[in-house]
N, C-alpha and C positions, 0 to 999 in steps of 0.2 A: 430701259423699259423691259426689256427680257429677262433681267436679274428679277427685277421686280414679279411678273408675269411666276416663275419660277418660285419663287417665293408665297405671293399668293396660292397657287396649284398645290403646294406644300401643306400649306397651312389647312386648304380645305381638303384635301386628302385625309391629314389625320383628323379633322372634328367633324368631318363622314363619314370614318371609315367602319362606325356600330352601323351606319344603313346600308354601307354595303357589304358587310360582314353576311348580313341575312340574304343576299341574292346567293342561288348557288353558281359558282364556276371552276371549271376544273381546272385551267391555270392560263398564262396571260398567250392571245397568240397574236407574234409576229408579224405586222400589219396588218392587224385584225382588235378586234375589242382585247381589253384585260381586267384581269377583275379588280374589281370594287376604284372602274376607272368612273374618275368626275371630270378630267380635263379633255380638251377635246384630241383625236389621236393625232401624233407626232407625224408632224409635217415632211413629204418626202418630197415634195416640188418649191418653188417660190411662190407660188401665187399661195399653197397652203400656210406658207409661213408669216405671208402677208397677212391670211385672214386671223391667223394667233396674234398679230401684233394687233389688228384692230379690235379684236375682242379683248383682249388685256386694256390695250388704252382706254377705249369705251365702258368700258367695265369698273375701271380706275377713277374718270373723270364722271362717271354717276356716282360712285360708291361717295367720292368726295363730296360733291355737290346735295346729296342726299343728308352725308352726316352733318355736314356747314347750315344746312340748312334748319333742319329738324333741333340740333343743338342750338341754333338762334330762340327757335321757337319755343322749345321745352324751358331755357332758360328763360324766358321771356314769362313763361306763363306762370314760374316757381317763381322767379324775381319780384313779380307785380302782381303775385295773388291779393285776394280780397281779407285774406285773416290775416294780413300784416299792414292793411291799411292803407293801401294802394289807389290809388284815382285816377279815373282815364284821362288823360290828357285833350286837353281840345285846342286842334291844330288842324289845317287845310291841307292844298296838297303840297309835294317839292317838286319843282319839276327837275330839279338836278339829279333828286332819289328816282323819279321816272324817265330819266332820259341812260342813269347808268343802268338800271335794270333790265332796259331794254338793249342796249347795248349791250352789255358781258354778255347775256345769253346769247347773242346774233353774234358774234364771234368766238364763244364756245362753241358753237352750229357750224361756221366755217371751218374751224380747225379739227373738226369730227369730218367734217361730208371733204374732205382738198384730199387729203390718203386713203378716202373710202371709194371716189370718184375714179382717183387710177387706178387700185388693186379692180373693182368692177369692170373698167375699160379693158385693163390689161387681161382679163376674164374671157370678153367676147372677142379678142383678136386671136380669130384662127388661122390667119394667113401664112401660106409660107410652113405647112406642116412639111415634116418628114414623112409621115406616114398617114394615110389617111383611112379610118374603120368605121364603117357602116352598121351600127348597131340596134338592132331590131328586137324588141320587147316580144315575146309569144305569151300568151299563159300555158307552161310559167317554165317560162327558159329566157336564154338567151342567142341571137343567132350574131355572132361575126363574119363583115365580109370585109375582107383587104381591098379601097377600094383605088388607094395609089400607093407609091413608093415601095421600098424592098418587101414583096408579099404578097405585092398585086395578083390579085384572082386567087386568093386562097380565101375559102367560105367555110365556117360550122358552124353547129347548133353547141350550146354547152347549157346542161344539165347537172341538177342535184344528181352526185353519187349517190346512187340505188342503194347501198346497204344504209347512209345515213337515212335516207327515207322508210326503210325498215324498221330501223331503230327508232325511231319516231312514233314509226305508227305501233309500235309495241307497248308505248310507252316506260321500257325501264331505259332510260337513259344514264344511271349512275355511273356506268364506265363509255358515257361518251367524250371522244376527243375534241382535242383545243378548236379544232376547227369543225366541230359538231354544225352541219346544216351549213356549210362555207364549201365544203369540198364539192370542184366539178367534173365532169369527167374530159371535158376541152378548156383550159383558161384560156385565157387571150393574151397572147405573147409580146411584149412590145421591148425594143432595144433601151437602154441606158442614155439617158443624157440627148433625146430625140423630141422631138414636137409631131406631138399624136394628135391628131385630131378625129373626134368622135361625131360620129353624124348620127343622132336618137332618130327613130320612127319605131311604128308601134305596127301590130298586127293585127289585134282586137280591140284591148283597152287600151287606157293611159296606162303605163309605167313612168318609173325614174332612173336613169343609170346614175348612182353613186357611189364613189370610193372616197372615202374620208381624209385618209391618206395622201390623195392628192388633192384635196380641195373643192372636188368637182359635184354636179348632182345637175340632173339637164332630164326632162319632161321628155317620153319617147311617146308624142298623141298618133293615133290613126290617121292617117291622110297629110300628115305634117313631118318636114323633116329640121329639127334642130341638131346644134351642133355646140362643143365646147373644146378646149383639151385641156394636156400637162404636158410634163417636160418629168418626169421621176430622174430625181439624180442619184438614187441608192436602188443598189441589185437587192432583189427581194420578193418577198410573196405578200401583194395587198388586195382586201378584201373587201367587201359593198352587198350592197343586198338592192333591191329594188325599192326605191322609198315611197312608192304610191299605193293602195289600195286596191291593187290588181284582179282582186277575187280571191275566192276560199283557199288556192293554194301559194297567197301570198309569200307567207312564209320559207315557201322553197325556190325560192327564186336566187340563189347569191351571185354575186361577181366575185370572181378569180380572175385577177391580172400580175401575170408573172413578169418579173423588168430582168433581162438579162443582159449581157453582154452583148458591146455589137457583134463580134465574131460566133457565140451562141447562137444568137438570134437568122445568121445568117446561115447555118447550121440546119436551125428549126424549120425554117422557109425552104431549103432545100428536100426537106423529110416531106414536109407538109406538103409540096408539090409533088412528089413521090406516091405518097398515098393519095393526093386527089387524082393522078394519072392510073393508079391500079382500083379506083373506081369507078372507072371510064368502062361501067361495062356497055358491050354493043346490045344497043336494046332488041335486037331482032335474035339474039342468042336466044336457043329455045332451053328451057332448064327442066331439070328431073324435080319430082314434087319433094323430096327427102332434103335436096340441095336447099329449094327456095324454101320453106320451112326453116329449115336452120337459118339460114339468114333474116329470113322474118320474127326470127325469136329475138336476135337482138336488135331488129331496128326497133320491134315494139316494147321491149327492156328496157331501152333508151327515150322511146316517148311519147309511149302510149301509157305503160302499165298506172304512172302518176294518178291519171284518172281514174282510166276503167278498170284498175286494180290488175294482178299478176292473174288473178282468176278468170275475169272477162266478165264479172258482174257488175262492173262498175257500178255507184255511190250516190244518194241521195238524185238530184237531178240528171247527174251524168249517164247514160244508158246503158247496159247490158251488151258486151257483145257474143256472151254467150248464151246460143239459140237465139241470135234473132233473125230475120227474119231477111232483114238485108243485105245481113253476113253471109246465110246460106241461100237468100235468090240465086239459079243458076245462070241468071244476067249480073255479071260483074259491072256493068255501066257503071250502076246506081253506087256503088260501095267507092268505088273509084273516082266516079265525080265527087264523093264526098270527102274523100281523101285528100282532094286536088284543089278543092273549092270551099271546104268548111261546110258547116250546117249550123242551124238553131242559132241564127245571129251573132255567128262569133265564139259561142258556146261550145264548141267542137273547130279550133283552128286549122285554117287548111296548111297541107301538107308539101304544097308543089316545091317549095323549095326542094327536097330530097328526090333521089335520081330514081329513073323508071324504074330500074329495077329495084331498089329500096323498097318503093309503093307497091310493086306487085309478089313481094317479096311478105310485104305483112300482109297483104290481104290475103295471100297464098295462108299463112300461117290462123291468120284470125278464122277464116274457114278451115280449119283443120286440125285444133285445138281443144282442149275443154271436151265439150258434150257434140261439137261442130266436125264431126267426122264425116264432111262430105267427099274428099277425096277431089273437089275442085281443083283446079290450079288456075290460077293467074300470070300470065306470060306477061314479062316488059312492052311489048309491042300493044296487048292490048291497053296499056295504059298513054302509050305514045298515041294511040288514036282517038283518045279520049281527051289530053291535056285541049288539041285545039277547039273543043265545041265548048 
């Protein structure tokens, strides 16, 4: 069946390849789409490779059934046309002709649904991961949190790389790379040859986390937490976007997941707790307004500007944070709850995941920026008094 399978993908490769000749792409990436691909991408797990054999088989046992069938019928109706003198025959029913008929199809049905029923089963068995990551849909990010096994309590946000989003919005993309609107600036790091298990929830809307590559694609709704995984058994860089209709910056949503070595991996998690310890700032540190500024340039680099643009005008529905009015109120509250808690039904995600001083670190900057030269400053403490109301 895989010879086969291969053979097929062959064939329609080359009697596709004038439509896809017309898509543009710059060249094929490495767990990721390639051009003028019709097959589906190269499986790095088993449960992926399962779902190739069942799309090949399925795919095989209709093509067949299709052409047996349609060739009965076309011959039938050129055999016994009317301008060769043909007469309809007058006969009742068989019940032998209506007991096989019903038959072959009810155990063509079985032998499709008996290998479709385990590759599915074996789908929802999460049990017994190695690693377990807690993955949360933002518009339009993604956040990872380790939430067992080698990593535990390591958390980030991963983001579209800012310059591809530039590149975008410029629109000349002719010299954009393989991995155009894929690259992030945190992947999600997972060991070789482990059982990962992914727990989807969402923040605002629905999303979908999926990577092709491993076979997976799992609903991350508001207020619900589902779950799937893989097992990658090849070191490498694979790729997924968000497959639901998440809102206007659908588009910029990609998964990055890097599969490395156990001994890398155990490497990474040493770093990664490295850096979450050196941003353990103490939130009652009083800071200079030049300091928190800088720092607020790039928390909001990283996950603001998407919206509210690098300018502070932000874009059709999304609001202006330059000169308004909540940004330069000399009561921080109101900017801060907003920060902490979201506004406009979700339309503005809230922020609390990110550390006090992060939050008071862009709101320091957003007052301080642009035309907003209040010379305000936002101290971490006052955000620490603000999370519990």
């Amino acid at each position: 069946m895989k010879s086969i399978s291969n053979k097929l993908a062959s064939l329609l490769l080359t009697a596709g390849a004038w439509v896809g000749s017309a898509a543009h792409a710059v060249q094929d990436l490495p767990g990721g789409p390639a051009v003028n691909q019709l097959n589906l991408h190269p499986p790095v797990t088993k449960i992926a490779e399962e779902q190739h054999f069942l799309h090949w088989m399925m795919l095989v046992i209709c093509t067949v059934i299709f052409v047996a069938v349609f060739s009965v019928m076309f011959y039938s109706i050129w055999k016994h046309r009317r301008a060769k003198g043909a007469k309809s025959a007058n006969f009742h029913e068989s019940v032998t002709v209506e007991v096989v008929w019903t038959i072959v199809p009810f155990v063509i049905v079985i032998l499709m649904a008996l290998p479709a029923t385990k590759v599915l089963v074996a789908q929802k068995d999460t049990t017994n991961a190695d690693v377990t990551i807690k993955t949360t849909g933002y518009q339009w990010k993604w956040g990872y949190d380790y939430i067992t096994g080698e990593g535990e309590g390591i958390g980030f946000i991963s983001t579209l790389d800012s310059s591809h989003r530039v590149m975008s919005d410029s629109g000349n993309v002719k010299d954009a790379p393989a991995n155009y609107l894929l690259k992030v600036d945190n992947p999600m790091v997972v060991p070789v040859g482990k059982k990962i298990r992914i727990i989807t929830t969402a923040n605002d809307v629905i999303h979908a986390f999926m990577v092709p590559a491993f076979g997976i694609k799992q609903d991350a709704i508001p207020g619900f937490v589902r779950d799937t995984w893989f097992r990658a058994e090849k070191i490498g860089d694979y790729y997924g976007q968000c497959a639901e209709l998440c809102g206007k910056e659908h588009a910029y949503m990609p998964i990055h997941v890097k599969v490395v070595s156990g001994e890398d991996y155990t490497t990474w998690v040493a770093e990664q707790k490295k850096i979450a310890a050196a941003k353990l700032d103490d939130p009652s540190k009083v800071w200079a307004l030049g300091d928190l500024v800088q720092r607020g340039e790039k928390v909001y680099a990283a996950n603001c500007a998407a919206c509210h643009q690098a300018n502070g005008k932000g874009a059709g529905p999304i609001k202006p944070l330059d000169a308004s009015a909540v940004v330069l109120d000399a009561d921080h509250a109101k900017q801060i709850q907003i920060l902490l808690k979201g506004a406009a039904n979700g339309a503005m995600p809230a922020w609390a995941q990110l550390s006090d001083t992060d939050i008071a670190a862009v709101a320091t900057y957003t007052k301080n920026s642009w035309s907003n030269k209040t010379g305000q400053l936002v101290q971490p403490a006052e955000v620490v008094a603000q999370r519990g109301k």
